[in-house]
C-alpha positions, 0 to 999 in steps of 0.5 A, spaced: 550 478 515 556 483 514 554 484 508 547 485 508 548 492 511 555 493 507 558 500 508 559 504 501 560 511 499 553 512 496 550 519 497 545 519 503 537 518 502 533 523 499 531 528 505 525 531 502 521 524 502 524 522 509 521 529 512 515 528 509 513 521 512 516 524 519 510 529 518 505 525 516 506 520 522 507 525 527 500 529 524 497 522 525 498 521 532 493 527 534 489 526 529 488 519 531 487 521 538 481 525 537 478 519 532 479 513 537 479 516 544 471 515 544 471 508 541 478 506 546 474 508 553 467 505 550 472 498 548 477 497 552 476 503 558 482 507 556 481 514 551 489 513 549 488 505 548 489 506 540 494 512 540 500 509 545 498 502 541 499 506 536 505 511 537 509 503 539 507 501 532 510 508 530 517 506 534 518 499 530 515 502 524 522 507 523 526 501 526 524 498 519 525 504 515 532 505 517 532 498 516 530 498 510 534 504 507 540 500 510 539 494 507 543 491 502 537 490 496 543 485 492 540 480 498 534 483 498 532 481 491 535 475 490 530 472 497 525 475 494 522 469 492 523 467 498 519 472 502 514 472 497 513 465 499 512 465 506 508 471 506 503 466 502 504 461 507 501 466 513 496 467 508 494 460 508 495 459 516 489 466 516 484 461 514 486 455 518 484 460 524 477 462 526 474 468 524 474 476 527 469 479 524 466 474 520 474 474 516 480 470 516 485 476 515 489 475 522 494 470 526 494 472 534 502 474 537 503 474 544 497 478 545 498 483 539 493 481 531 498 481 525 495 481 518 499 478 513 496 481 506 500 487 508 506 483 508 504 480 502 502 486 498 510 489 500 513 482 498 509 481 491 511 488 489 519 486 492 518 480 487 514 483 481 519 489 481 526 484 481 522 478 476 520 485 471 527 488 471 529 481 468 524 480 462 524 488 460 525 486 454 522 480 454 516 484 454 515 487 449 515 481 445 511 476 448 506 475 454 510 470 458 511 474 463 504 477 463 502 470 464 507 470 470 505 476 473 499 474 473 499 467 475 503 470 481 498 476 483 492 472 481 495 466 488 494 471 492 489 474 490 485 468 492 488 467 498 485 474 499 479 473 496 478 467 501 480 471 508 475 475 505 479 481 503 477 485 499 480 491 499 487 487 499 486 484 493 484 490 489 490 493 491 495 487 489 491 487 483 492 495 481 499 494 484 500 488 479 498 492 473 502 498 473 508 496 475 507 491 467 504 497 465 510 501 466 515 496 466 514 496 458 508 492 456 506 496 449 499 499 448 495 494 446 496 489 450 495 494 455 487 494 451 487 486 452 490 486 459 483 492 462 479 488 458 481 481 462 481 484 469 474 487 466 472 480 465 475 476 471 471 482 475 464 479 474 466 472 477 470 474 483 464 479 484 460 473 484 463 469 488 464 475 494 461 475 501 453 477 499 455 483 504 461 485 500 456 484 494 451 488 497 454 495 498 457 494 491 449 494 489 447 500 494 452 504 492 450 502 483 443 503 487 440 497 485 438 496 491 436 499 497 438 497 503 439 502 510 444 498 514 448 497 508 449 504 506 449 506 513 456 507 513 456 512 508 451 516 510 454 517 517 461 518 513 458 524 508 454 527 514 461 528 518 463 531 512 457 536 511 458 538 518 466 540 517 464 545 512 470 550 511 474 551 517 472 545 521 467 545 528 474 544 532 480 539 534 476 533 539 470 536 537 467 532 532 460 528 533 460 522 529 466 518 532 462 519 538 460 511 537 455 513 530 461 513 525 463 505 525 471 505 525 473 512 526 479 510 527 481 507 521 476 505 515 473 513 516 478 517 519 478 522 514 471 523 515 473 525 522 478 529 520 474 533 515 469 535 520 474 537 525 478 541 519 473 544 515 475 543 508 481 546 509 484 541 512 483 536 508 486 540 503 493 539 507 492 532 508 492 531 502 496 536 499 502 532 503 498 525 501 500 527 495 506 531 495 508 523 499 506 519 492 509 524 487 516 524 491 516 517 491 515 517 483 520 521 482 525 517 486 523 512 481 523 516 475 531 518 477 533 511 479 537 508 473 536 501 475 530 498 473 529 495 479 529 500 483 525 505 479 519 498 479 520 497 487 519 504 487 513 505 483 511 499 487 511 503 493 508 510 490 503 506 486 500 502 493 501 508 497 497 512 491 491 507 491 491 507 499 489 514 499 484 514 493 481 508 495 480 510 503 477 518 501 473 515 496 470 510 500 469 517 505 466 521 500 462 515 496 465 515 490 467 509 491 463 503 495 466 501 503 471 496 502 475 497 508 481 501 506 485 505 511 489 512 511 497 510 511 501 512 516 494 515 519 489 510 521 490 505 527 493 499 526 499 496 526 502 491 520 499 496 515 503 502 519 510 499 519 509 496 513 508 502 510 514 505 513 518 499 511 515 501 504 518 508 504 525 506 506 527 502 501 524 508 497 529 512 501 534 506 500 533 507 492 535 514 493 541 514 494 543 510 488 543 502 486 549 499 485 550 497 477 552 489 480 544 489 483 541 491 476 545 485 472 546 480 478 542 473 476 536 472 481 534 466 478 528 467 473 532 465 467 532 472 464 540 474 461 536 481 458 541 480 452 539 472 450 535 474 444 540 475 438 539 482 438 542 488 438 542 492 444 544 498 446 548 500 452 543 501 459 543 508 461 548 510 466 544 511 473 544 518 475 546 522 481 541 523 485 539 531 485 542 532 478 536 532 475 532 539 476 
């Protein structure tokens, strides 16, 4: 246990990363209050029921970050079989309990909800990102570890899938793709690769919730349905009233009750009408500016599996935001797609914030014996008869301008 937080002589993590996070979250309160302080009084009687609830999640969430940026990622990389593992098994426990909403997707804990895919998106990217540092060479020259990564991604993507939830699984099916992608897979099987996700799409499709089905068909317009493409609607007309400047803090109208899940699905739609255009460019300017942070903590890290660990991050926190403003705007159909470290809930929330650590854990540099440590998947880097040339050496966070 002492050597999971062991002391070393490591530079401290990126402070640029870290300040932007703090603002982001502490951004996030107030503007969470205004968006759910209407649904909190009409549910449960108190206007700050969503904002205490959330700024408690908040102190656990930077608990998990300082953990995360502590922790050992030698212990960590070795158990992330293990993790992944037992995020699978809560999801399996999620369809033996009954349904909230018409989904499976939540295990009750002393009074509190968790929801185990936010887990389980965190543990695949801490699996993928130590099984490709493994095969990086492997990968150039067979599909092995594509099948694999796929085998894996695609369990849990079904287990998604049966809750059902669907945003889950687009998210760990992009996440999956980027980090082979970017781990080495050569272009032309990047080709192959799109066109059998392209394929696999249409039967998932088919076998989705009719609802889910439905506002994918109102969004193609191919059919028309009111109460579908209800949601939309109200999310677009909170936008139109924004306009510029915004119509002021508190005051929007449509969180009164019209906008379904202002607090979480359709938090930047409120956002927006309170903001004006203005604001929404600053919210995304520091979205943003927290995605390519993130990247370029990778691109710096010398270690392998640290700079996938990151762009495991980075890539799902860039897919949250896209897939959430996309949702708001109507350039993407409604699938349930929260603003990070903005919108109410809890397991989304700190995991997020974990996420985020071990980014920040990343950047004070990976130790050379957790790149080269065996984890147990058979990899050795060097078993193929050829010649290799020596691994980059890891530079110095900040040396590179």
């Amino acid at each position: 246990m002492l050597q999971l937080f062991r002391r070393c002589s490591r530079p401290p993590f990126d402070p640029l990363l870290f300040t932007l996070t703090c603002v982001v979250t502490l951004a996030g309160i107030p503007l969470l209050y205004s968006a759910s302080y209407a649904e909190g009084l009409a549910l449960h009687d108190d206007p700050q029921y969503f904002v205490l609830r959330q700024a408690a999640f908040a102190l656990v969430g930077f608990a998990g970050l300082v953990a995360a940026a502590k922790v050992d990622l030698a212990w960590l990389r070795k158990r992330s079989r293990f993790f992944l593992g037992a995020t699978v098994a809560l999801l399996f426990v999620c369809l033996s309990h009954g349904a909230l909403n018409g989904a499976r997707r939540w295990i009750s804990v002393g009074g509190f909800t968790v929801q185990p895919s936010e887990f389980a998106k965190l543990a695949l990217i801490i699996y993928l990102a130590s099984y490709l540092a493994k095969a990086r060479e492997w990968i150039q020259e067979g599909w092995t570890p594509v099948v694999h990564v796929a085998l894996v991604t695609g369990g849990v993507a079904l287990l998604l899938l049966l809750q059902p939830h669907l945003s889950a699984l687009l998210l760990v099916v992009g996440v999956a793709t980027v980090m082979v992608v970017l781990a080495g897979l050569p272009g032309n099987r990047v080709l192959s690769l799109g066109c059998v996700l392209l394929i696999a799409g249409v039967p998932l499709f088919q076998i989705a919730p009719r609802e889910q089905q439905n506002r994918v068909k109102v969004w193609l317009g191919l059919i028309q349905s009111e109460e579908d493409a209800y949601h939309q609607k109200q999310s677009l007309l909170a936008i139109e009233r924004g306009g510029a400047l915004g119509v002021g803090f508190c005051e929007g109208r449509q969180k009164l009750r019209y906008l379904p899940a202002s607090h979480n699905d359709f938090i930047f739609s409120c956002i927006a009408e309170e903001f004006g255009f203005l604001g929404v460019v600053v919210v995304l300017s520091l979205f943003s500016a927290l995605v390519i942070r993130c990247y370029d903590i990778a691109h710096m890290c010398g270690s392998q599996f640290g700079s996938l660990l990151c762009t495991g991050v980075a890539t799902l926190l860039g897919l949250e935001l896209v897939g959430h403003v996309g949702v708001a705007t109507g350039l993407l159909p409604p699938t349930g797609v929260t603003l990070p470290l903005v919108s109410a809930g809890g397991s989304a929330f700190i995991c997020v914030l974990f996420g985020i650590g071990l980014v920040l854990n990343v950047s004070r540099g990976v130790s050379p014996e957790v790149e080269a440590m065996d984890d147990g998947f058979g990899f050795d880097g060097r078993g193929d008869g050829r010649t290799h040339l020596p691994a980059p050496r890891p530079r110095r966070y900040g040396a590179v301008a």
